[in-house]
C-alpha positions in Angstrom: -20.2 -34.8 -4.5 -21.5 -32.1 -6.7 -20.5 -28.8 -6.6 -21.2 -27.7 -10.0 -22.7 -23.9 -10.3 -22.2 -23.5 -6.6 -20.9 -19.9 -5.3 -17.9 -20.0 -2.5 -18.6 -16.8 -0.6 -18.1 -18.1 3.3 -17.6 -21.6 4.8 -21.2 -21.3 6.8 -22.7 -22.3 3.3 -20.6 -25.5 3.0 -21.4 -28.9 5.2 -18.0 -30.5 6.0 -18.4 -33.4 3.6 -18.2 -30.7 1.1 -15.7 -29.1 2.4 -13.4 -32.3 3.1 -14.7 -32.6 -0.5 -12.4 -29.5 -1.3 -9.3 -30.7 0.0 -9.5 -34.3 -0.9 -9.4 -32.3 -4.6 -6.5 -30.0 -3.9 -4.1 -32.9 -2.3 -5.0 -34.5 -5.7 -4.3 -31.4 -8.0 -0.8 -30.7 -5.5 0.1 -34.3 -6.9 -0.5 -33.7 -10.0 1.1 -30.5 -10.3 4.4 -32.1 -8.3 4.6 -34.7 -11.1 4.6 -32.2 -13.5 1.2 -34.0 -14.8 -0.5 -31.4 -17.4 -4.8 -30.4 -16.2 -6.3 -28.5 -18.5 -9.3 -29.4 -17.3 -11.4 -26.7 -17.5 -9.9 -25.8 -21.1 -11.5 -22.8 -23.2 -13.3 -21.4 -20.0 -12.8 -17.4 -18.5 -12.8 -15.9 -15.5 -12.6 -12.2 -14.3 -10.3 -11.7 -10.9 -11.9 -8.6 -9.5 -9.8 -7.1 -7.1 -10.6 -3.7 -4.8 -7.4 -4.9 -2.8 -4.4 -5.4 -3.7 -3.0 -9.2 -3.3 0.2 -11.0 -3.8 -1.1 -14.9 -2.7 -4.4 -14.5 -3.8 -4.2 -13.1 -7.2 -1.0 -15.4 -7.9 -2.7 -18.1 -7.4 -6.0 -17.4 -8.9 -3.9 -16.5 -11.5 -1.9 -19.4 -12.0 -4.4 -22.4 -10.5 -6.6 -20.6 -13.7 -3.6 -21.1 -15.9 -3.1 -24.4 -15.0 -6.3 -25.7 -15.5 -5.8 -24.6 -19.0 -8.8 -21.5 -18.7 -7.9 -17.4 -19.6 -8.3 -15.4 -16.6 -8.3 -10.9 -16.7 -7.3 -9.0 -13.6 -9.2 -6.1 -12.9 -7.2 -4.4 -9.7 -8.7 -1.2 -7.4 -8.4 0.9 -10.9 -9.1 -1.8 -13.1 -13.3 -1.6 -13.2 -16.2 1.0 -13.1 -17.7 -0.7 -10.3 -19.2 1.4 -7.7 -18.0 4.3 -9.3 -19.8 4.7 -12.8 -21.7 1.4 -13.1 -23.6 -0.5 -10.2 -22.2 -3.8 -8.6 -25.5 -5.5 -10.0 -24.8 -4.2 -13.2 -21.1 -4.9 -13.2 -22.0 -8.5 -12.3 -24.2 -8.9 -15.1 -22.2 -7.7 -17.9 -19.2 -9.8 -16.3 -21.2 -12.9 -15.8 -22.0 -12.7 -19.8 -18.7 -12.4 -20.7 -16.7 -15.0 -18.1 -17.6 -18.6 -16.6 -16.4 -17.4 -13.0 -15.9 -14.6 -11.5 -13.4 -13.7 -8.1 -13.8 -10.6 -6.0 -11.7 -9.8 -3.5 -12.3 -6.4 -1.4 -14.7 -5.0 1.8 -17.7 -6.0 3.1 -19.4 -9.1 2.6 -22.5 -7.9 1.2 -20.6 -6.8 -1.6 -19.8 -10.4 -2.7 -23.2 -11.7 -2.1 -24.9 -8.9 -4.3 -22.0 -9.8 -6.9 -23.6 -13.8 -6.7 -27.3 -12.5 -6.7 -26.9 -10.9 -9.9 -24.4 -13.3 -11.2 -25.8 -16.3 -13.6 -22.2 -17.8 -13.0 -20.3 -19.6 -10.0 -18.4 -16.5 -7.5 -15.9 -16.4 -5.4 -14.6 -14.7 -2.6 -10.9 -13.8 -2.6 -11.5 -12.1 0.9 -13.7 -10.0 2.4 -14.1 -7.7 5.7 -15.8 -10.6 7.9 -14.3 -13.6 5.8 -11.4 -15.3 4.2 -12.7 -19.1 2.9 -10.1 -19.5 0.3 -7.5 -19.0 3.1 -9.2 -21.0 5.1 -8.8 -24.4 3.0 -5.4 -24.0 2.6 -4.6 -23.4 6.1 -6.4 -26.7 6.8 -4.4 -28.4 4.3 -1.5 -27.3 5.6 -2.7 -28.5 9.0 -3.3 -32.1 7.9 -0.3 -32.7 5.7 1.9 -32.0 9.4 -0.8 -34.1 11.6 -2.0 -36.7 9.7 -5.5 -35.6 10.4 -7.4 -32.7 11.7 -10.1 -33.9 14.1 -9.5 -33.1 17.8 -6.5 -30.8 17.0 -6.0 -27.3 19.2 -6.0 -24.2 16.7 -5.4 -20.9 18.9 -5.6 -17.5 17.3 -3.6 -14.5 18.8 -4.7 -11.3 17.9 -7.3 -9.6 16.1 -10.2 -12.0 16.0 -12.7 -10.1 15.2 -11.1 -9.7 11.6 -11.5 -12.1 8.7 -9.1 -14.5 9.5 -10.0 -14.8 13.1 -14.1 -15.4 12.3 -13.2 -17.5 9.4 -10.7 -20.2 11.3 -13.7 -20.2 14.0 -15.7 -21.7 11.3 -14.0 -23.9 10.0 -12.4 -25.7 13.2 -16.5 -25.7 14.1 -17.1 -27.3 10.7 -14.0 -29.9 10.9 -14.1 -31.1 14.7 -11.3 -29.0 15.7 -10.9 -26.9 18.8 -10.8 -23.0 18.2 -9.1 -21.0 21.1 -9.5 -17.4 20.8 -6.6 -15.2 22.3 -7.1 -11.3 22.1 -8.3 -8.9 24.6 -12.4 -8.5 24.6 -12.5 -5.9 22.4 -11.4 -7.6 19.7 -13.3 -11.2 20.0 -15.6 -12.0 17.1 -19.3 -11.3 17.5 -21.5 -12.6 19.8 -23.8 -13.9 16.9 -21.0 -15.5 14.9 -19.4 -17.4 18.1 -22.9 -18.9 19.5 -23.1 -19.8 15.7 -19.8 -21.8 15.8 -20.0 -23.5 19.2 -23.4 -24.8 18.0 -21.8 -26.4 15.2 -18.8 -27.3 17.3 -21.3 -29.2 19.6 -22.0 -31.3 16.4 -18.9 -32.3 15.3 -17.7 -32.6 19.0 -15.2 -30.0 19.5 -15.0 -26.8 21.1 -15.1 -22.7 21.2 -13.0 -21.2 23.3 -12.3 -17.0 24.2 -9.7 -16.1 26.5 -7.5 -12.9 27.4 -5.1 -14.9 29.0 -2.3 -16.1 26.9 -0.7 -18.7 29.0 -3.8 -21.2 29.6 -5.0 -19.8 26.0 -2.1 -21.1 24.4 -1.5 -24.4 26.9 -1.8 -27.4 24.5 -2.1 -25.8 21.4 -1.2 -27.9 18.2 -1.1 -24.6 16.1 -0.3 -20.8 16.7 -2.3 -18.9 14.2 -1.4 -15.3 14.0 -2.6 -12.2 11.6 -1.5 -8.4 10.8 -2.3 -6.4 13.9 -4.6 -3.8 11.3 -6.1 -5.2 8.6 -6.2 -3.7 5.0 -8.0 -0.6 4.5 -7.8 0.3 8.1 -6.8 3.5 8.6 -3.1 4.2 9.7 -3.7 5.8 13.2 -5.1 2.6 14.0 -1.9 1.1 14.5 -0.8 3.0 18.0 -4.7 1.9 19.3 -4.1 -1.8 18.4 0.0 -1.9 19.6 -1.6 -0.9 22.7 -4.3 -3.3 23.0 -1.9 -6.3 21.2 2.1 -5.6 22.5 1.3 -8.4 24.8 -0.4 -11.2 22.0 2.6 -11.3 20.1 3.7 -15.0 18.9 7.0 -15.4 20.1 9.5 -18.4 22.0 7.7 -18.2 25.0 4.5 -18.5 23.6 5.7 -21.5 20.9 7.2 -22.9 24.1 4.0 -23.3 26.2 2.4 -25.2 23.3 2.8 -28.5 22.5 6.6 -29.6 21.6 5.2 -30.7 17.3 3.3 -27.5 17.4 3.0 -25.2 14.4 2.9 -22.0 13.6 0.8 -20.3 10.5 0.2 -17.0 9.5 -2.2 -15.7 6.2 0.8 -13.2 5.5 1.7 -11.1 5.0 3.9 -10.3 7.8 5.6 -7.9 10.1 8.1 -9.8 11.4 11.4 -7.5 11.0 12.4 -3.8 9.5 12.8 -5.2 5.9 9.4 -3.7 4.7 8.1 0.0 4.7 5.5 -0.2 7.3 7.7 -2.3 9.6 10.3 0.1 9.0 7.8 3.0 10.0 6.3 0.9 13.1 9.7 0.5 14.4 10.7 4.7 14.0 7.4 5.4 15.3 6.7 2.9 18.1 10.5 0.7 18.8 8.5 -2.1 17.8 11.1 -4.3 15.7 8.4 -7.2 15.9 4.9 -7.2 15.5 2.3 -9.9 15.9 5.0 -12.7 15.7 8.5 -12.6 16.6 11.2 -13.1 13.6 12.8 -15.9 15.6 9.2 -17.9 15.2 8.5 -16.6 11.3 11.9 -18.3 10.3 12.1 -21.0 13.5 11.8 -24.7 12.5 8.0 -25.1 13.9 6.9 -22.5 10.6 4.6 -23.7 8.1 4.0 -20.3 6.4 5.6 -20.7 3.0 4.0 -24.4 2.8 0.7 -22.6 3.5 1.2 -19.5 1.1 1.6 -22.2 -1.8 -1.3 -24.4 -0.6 -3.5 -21.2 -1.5 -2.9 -22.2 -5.3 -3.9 -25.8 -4.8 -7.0 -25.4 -2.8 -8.3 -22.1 -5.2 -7.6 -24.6 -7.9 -10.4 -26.9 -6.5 -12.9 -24.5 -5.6 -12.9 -23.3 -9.3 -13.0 -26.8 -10.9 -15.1 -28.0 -8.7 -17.5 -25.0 -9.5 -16.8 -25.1 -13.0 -16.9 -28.7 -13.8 -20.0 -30.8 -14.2 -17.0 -34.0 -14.0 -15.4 -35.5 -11.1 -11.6 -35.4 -11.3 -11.5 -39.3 -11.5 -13.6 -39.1 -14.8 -10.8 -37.2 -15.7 -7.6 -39.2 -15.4 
């Protein structure tokens, strides 16, 4: 499998040999960095981590999977670059694409990332977008198979917001993977028409289905995972909040929910979280709308079934092997 030179901007551009190809990589690269193995594979290389959101999993483990494959990576946060303001994303991609062997963005719409590839002469990333999340994606899949033992056939539902990044991004890959993608939201916040007739084609391939439902107790019957996300998204306005409580309050993840799934279920969340009071906006949710909870109870978030902090690591190890699979013209077994 080569992925040399090859952009990552959404999972629609990756067949699922390539992207099994990706994980078979980062459960190799977890190993080594659990046996305290040194990889400085990509050694001398640069990349530029362009950021216009802020991130704590994302840039950490850019950051670090950069670090430990021995390359020298500069952050550029929401201040940290003329882009869009004083200089052109075509030109900012040009001058950064002559300076670094890989550049990350992580911010709003997707066409933003795409121009950043089109006038890039190096391999891009995307750290997130508006209308996708791939890097999240591979690690919540990894996370998935390292409970299961495989990932074919298994139920994924999503509660909540679905027509957000997370939502249309898990559609794709359980299309891409064989895995059955349950929807769980009110209609106004399914995924678009285009992208979901998209996905259950390529469901129909791999032999798994695409399923949208308002109903939370058959939506949830079965499920092998209970995939929840932030009720508004980053860079949503604030008065958003009292629209989507009121459209959500009833799609929270909580023991009656976990309890209708399957008894091994799991539960995964991109985080972060609003789970209690212990953070300013929960703190403000609760004064402003008695809402100690949001999208998933605290009694899930810390319960037994949680795979979140498993995920939140597997971001590292999974961004690791999108950039050395991008960067590298070797395979990793040429390497050990």
């Amino acid at each position: 499998m080569n992925l040399y030179n090859r952009d990552f901007l959404k999972l629609l551009d990756y067949s699922t040999e390539e992207i099994e190809y990706l994980l078979y990589l980062a459960k190799m690269f977890k190993k080594l960095k659990h046996a305290g193995i040194p990889h400085e594979y990509l050694k001398g290389k640069n990349v530029a981590l362009l950021f216009e959101k802020d991130s704590t999993r994302t840039r950490c483990s850019f950051e670090v999977a950069s670090y430990d494959l021995g390359m020298h990576c500069t952050y550029l946060g929401p201040t940290g670059s003329q882009m869009g303001k004083k200089e052109s994303i075509a030109d900012t991609a040009r001058v950064l694409s002559k300076i670094y062997d890989g550049i990350e963005y992580r911010g709003f719409d997707q066409s933003i990332v795409e121009d950043i590839a089109k006038y890039s002469n190096v391999p891009v990333w995307n750290g997130l977008t508006n209308e996708f999340h791939p890097t999240q994606m591979l690690a919540d899949v990894m996370t998935v198979e390292e409970h299961f033992g495989y990932l074919k056939g298994i139920n994924l539902v999503f509660m909540g917001d679905a027509r957000n990044n997370v939502g249309n991004s898990l559609m794709v890959v359980c299309s891409k993977l064989g895995m059955n993608f349950t929807c769980v939201a009110p209609k106004e916040l399914w995924p678009t028409e285009e992208l979901v007739d998209t996905c259950k084609e390529l469901a129909k391939e791999h032999g798994s289905t695409i399923t949208l439902t308002e109903n939370v107790k058959e939506g949830t019957a079965n499920a092998d995972v209970l995939y929840t996300d932030v009720w508004v998204s980053m860079g949503e306005p604030e008065e958003k909040w009292k629209e989507r409580i009121a459209l959500l309050k009833d799609y929270q993840v909580n023991d009656k929910v976990m309890e209708n799934a399957n008894p091994n279920a799991i539960f995964l969340h991109c985080l972060p979280s609003f789970h209690d009071t212990n953070t300013k906006i929960g703190k403000d949710i609760y004064e402003k709308f008695g809402l100690p909870e949001m999208e998933v109870a605290n009694s899930v978030f810390e319960g037994k079934q949680s795979r979140v902090f498993e995920e939140a690591e597997n971001r590292m190890h999974t961004i690791k092997a999108v950039m050395f699979a991008t960067l590298s013209d070797k395979k990793l077994d040429e390497l050990n």
